[in-house]
C-alpha angles and dihedrals in degrees: 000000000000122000117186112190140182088027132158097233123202104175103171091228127098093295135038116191121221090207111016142147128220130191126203114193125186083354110307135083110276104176131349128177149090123006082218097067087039108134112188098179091059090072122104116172124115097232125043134177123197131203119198101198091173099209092322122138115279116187143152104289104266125272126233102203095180133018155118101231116159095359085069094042123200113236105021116071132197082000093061096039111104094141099117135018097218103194109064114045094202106059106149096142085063107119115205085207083067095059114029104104102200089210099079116122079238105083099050080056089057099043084056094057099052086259105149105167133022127197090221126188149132129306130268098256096111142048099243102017097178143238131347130207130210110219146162122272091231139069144041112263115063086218097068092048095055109111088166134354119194086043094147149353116234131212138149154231144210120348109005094070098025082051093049100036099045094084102041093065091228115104138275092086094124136050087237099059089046093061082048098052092048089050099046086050099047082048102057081042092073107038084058082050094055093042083056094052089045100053118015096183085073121144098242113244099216089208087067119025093077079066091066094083100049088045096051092044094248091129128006130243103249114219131222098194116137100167117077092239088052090057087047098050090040076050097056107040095048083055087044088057104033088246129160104221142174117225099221117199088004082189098174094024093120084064090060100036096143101045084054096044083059096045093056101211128135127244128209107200131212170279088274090170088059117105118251099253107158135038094251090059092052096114093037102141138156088237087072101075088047095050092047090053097041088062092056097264120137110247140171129169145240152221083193072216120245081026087069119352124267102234091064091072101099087044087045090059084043100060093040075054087059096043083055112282109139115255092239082052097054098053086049095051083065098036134020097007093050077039083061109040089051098058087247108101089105083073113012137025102066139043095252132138111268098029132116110276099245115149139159125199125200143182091234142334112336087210085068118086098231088047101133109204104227101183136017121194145193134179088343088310127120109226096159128039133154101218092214093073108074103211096136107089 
């Protein structure tokens, strides 16, 4: 058992206690509230640990909505880079559990930031990429992270596949190809899918039943789509085909703010740090995420880790708080907002009994710049301290 006391809990449900206490058994929250109604000699487990925040932040442990972490690994190059499979434009039985490698310095860096969970996949070369998985930041086999895998379906619009594909003279080379393949490839989907209702006895075609989930709106496709008439066309075709979906990147999402209020899906929105390298990427700001969310649109940012680097998230929703983002906003757009978008928010994204105790304490505000991360929890376990802080009584 892990009781945490005299926290600043910010517990990004209906009510945040000043000076409050929160306790994680077997690995998920089991009470949190007010120190005031703290009772000590109630509890009855062998072995407790006890965390003195002394007035420090205490929040739900920071969410990763989109990123590449430990399929593009730092340090290795060509050798830890597993991110697209660049010969083939239409990939959707690629499985990112397959590929993360937890190793990856990475996810230290994370840990030591308060990030707790990661959706994790494959990169935006193709038209259909494959499947992402949503994991913990910590451990060693990828089996044991996995909070859910199949989480999404990734494909992608405008320059990454025309650019990858143009000199190969096989197609995609044109946004409109792109939108066809993705079509052609949905459409044999379900008449697979209607084949398998049909007869259940079918032998599976492994080339289509990852496609099941996505079909039955079980996961969403998740977008890659930056230009305003990418997020349009990603738009169309997932109404076309009655499909849930994620806007990643959602770079010029705040020109088309009411087309995307009608449509009803969710952006995440980044990497803002990055540098604007391609033409797509031209009206990238941090003012995007705020205006989105703003207009009533969930929203939750992203590093879109190595791009920019994953421990920057909590500074990246900071700065889209300075270019106008609400402060509240900014702490959802981490946490319960990127918990929610993900599929996840009945473990992760908020302090409430029955979730995963996944917390993250800090010394002030993540968002700020000096903002040191004290402690770093999952499933009731410490897997990051600084030891200067003082917290273990």
């Amino acid at each position: 058992m892990l009781v945490i006391i005299h926290g600043n809990m910010k517990t990004m449900e209906k009510h945040d206690y000043a000076d409050g206490y929160l306790i994680i058994e077997q690995g998920k929250i089991a009470a949190v509230g007010d120190m005031a109604q703290y009772n000590p000699e109630s509890l009855r487990a062998e072995e407790i640990q006890v965390l003195d925040a002394k007035g420090s932040l205490v929040m739900p442990g920071i969410i990763e909505a989109h990123c590449h972490m430990g399929i593009t690994e730092e340090k290795k190059g060509m050798e830890g880079d597993d991110c697209n499979e660049t010969v083939d434009p239409v990939t959707p039985c690629l499985r990112a559990i397959d590929a993360i490698n937890p190793m990856d310095d990475a996810f230290h860096d994370a840990l030591k930031a308060g990030i707790t969970s990661a959706m994790i996949g494959p990169g935006s070369s193709n038209v259909v990429g494959g499947q992402f998985a949503f994991i913990k930041t910590h451990g060693r086999c990828i089996d044991r992270m996995v909070v859910k895998a199949p989480a999404a379906m990734k494909v992608a619009f405008g320059e990454n596949p025309k650019v990858n594909y143009s000199g190969q003279n096989i197609s995609p080379v044109t946004r409109m190809s792109i939108a066809a393949m993705l079509r052609e490839e949905l459409t044999k989907a379900k008449e697979y899918q209607r084949q398998i209702n049909e007869n259940p006895e079918k032998t599976p075609d492994f080339r289509y039943e990852c496609w099941l989930p996505v079909l039955n709106g079980e996961i969403p496709l998740k977008a890659h789509a930056h230009r305003a008439d990418d997020i349009l066309t990603a738009v169309r075709i997932a109404k076309e085909f009655g499909l849930r979906m994620t806007l990643d990147h959602c770079s010029e999402g705040h020109l088309i703010i009411e087309e995307l209020q009608e449509a009803g899906f969710p952006a995440i929105v980044g990497p803002d740090m990055a540098s604007r390298n391609k033409i797509e990427v031209q009206n990238m700001a941090f003012k995007t995420v705020g205006e989105l969310s703003k207009s009533g649109i969930l929203t939750a940012v992203t590093t879109d880790h190595p791009v920019s680097k994953i421990q920057f998230l909590p500074i990246c929703a900071g700065l889209a708080v300075k270019e106008g983002m609400s402060m509240e906003d900014g702490f959802r757009a981490i946490t319960i907002n990127a918990a929610k978008i993900c599929g996840v928010d009945d473990r992760l994204g908020s302090l409430a009994v029955g979730k995963d105790g996944d917390i993250a304490i800090y010394d002030g505000n993540p968002m700020e710049v000096f903002t040191k991360t004290l402690c770093t929890i999952i499933e009731g376990k410490i897997v990051y301290y600084d030891e200067e802080s003082g917290l273990l009584c």
